[in-house]
N, C-alpha and C positions, 0 to 999 in steps of 0.2 A: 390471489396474486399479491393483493397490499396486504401486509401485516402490520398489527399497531407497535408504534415505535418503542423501544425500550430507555428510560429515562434513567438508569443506573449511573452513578456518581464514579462508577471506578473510572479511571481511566487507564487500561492495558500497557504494561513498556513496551511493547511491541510498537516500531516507528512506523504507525499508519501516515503517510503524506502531512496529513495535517500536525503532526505531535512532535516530527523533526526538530530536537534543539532543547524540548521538553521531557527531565528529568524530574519534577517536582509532582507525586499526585497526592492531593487533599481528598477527603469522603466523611463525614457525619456517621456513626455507628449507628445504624436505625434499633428499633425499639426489639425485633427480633432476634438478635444479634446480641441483645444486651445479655456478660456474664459468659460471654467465649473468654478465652485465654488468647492476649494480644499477637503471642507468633501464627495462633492457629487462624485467628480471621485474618490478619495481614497475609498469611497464605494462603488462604481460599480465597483472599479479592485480587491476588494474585495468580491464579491457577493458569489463565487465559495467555502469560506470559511464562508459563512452565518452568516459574521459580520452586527451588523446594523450601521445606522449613527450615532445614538447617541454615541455609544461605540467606533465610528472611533473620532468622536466630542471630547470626552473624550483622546484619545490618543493624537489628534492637541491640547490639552489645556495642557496636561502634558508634551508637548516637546518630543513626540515618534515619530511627523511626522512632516521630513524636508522638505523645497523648496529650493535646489540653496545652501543648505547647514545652512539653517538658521530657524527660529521657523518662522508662519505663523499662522493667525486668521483663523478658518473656513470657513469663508466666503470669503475670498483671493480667487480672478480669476487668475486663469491659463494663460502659455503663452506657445504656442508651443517651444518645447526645453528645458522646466524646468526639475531639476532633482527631484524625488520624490525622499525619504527615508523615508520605516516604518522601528523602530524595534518595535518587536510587547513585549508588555510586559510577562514577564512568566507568567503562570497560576498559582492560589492557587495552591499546591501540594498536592497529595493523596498521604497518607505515604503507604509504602505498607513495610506489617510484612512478613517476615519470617514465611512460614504456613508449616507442613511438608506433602505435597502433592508429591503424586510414581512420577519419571521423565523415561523415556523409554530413555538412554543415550546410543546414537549411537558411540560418540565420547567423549573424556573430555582429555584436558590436561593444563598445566598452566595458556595456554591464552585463549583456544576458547574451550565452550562446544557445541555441536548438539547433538540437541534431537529429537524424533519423539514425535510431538505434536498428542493427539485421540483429536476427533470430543469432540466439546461442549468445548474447554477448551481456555478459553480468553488467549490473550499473555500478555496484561501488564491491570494495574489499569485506571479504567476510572471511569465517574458517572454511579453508574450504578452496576459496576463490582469492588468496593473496595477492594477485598479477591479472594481468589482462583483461582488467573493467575498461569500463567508463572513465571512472577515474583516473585512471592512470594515464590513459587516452587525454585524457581532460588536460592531467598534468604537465605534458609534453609538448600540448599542442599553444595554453591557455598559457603559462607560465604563472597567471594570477587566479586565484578562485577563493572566493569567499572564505572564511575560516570558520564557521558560525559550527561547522559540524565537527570541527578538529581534521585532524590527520586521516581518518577512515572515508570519509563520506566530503572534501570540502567542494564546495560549492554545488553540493546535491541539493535539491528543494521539494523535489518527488523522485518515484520510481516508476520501471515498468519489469515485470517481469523476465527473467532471461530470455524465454521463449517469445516473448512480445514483441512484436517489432514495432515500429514508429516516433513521435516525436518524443521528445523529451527535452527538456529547459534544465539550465546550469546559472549561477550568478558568478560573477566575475568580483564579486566588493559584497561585502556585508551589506552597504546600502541596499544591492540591489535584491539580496536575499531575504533581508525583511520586509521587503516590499510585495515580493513574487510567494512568499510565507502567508505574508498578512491575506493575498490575494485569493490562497487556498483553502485558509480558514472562513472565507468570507463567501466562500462555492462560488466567486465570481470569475474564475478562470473557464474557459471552454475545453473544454475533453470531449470529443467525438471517437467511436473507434469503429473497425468495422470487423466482424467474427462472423463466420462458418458456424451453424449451430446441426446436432444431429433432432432429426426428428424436424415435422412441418410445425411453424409456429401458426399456429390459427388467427391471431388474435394481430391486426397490422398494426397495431402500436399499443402498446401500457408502459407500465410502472412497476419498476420491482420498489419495496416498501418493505426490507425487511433487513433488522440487525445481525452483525457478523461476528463473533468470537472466536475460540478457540474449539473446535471438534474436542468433545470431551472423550471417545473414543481413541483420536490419532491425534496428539499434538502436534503435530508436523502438519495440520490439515486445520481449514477454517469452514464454520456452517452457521446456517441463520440459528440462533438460539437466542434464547430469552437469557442467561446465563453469563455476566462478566462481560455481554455485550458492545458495541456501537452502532448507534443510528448507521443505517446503510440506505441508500435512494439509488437505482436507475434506471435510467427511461430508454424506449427501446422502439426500435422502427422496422418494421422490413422492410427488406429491399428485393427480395428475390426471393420465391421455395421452389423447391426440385421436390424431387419424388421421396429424398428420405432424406435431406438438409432445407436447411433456411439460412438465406444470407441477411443477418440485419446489422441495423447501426444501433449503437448503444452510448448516449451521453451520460457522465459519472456526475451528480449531485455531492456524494460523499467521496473521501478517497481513502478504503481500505482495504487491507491489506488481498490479492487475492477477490476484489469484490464482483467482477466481471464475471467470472468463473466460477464462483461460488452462487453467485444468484442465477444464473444461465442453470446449474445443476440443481438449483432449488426447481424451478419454475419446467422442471422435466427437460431439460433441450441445453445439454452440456457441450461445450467447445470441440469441436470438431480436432481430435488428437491430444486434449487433454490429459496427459498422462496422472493426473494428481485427481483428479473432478469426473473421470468415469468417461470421459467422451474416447473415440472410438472412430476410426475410419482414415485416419491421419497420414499414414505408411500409403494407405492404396490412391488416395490422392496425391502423396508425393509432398508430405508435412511433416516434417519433424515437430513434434510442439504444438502446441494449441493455436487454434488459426484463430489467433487476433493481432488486428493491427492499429496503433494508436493512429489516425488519419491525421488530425484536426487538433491542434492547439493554439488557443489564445488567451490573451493577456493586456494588463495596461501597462506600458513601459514603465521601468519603475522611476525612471531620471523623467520623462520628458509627457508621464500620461495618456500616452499615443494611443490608442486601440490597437497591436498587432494580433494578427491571426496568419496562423502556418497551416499547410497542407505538405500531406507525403504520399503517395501513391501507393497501392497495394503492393508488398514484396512480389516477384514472382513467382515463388512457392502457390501462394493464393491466389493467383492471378492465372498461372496452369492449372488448381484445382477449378476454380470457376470455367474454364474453358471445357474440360472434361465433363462437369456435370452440364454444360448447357448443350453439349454435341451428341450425348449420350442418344 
């Protein structure tokens, strides 16, 4: 169930929680590597972000990626010990308005709001999802939100999945984002959550201990690999089994992308209606989505150091599922 952690230098553009604001990745060319051609390793340390070469090509032609500190042709061989540097350019921005969408506010005060996000409700603007986030919710309701992440994402500082329901935290001022940032990288925020898993877990508490990347089969999909990786950690409790589900709680150590779901699927025992991760049962309980719900978040206030901690109750969805399986 622990797997040893992977120490890989890449760092993925894909915004895991913790990377939010973070465009710049540095990496050392190790000794096996020495004598690639600079677009091809810059693309394979890219893979995990489903960059192609041409679009890395394009970056070493506009001066986005350094050797040694200096600009470099595509086709420039490698020497063990080179310093890479991407900074990756920003993305066209999706403007996102101001929509007036109900927000369920657990908390609000000048600098930090938490909300309990319901099932189905995207967090920020993507392709795809132009309208009716978070954000936009955010926009309407907050008037002011951090700008740390520009136009797409402002005052986002983590996520949850669309199908996730529960807490989630927003900064209102830059201050308070890099406070609630610093806090994330520092694994000193609390994340508790609570999942529906199929199958009986045996074992009433461990550890998952295993890195996350890019599914090199589905990029649209993440799995523990050795491969372009990140450290991934979570810890896990039961709380309940039935005859062919287990109810447990799960605290996040790391925060990436998909990691709940992904390590639930490693460890044989996938999310109850996970339509991405193989779980299964979801419809006949009355689940749209993967039955997890962020319960439990805390933090240090970022103005005042306060200790808060929030709570949100299970959705109903999962609250008539557990009724079902405990009458059965």
């Amino acid at each position: 169930m622990t797997m040893e952690k992977n120490n890989s230098l890449f760092d993925p553009e894909l915004p895991d929680e913790e990377d939010f604001g973070q465009r710049e990745r540095s990496w050392i060319v190790p000794e096996e590597q020495a004598g690639q051609r600079l677009d091809k390793h810059v693309t394979d340390r890219f893979a995990d972000a489903s960059v192609s070469r041409s679009q890395v090509q394009e970056w070493i032609r506009d001066g986005a990626v350094v050797v040694n500190g200096m600009a470099a042709k595509p086709n420039a061989k490698l020497a063990a010990g080179d310093a890479i540097t991407v900074t990756i350019p920003e993305p066209e921005p999706i403007e996102a308005a101001p929509e007036p969408i109900p927000l369920d506010i657990v908390h609000e005060d000048e600098d930090v709001i938490v909300i309990n996000k319901p099932r189905g409700l995207v967090v920020h603007p993507a392709p795809g999802h132009a309208s009716g986030t978070v954000v936009n919710a955010l926009l309407y309701h907050c008037k002011d939100l951090s700008g740390i992440n520009g136009v797409v994402r402002p005052g986002i500082v983590h996520r949850i999945d669309k199908d996730t329901t529960g807490l989630l935290m927003a900064a209102k001022n830059d201050a308070a984002h890099h406070s609630l940032a610093e806090q994330l990288k520092a694994h000193s925020v609390i994340r508790r959550y609570t999942a529906l898993v199929r199958g009986v877990v045996p074992h009433d508490r461990g550890t998952i201990d295993a890195p996350i990347g890019r599914d090199r089969n589905d990029r649209k999909m993440f799995a523990v690999t050795d491969k372009g990786a990140k450290d991934a950690v979570t810890h896990f409790t039961v709380l309940e089994r039935f005859a062919e589900y287990t109810l447990v709680e799960l605290r996040l150590e790391t925060g990436r992308t998909h990691q709940i779901r992904v390590h639930m699927k490693y460890i044989g025992h996938p999310l109850v209606g996970d339509p991405v991760y193989g779980g299964r049962g979801g419809r006949n309980l009355g689940i749209e989505g993967q039955a997890l719900h962020a319960g439990v978040l805390g933090f240090f206030h970022p103005r005042t150091g306060r200790t808060m901690e929030f709570s949100a109750p299970l959705p109903d969805d999962m609250e008539h599922a557990l009724y079902m399986l405990r009458t059965r």
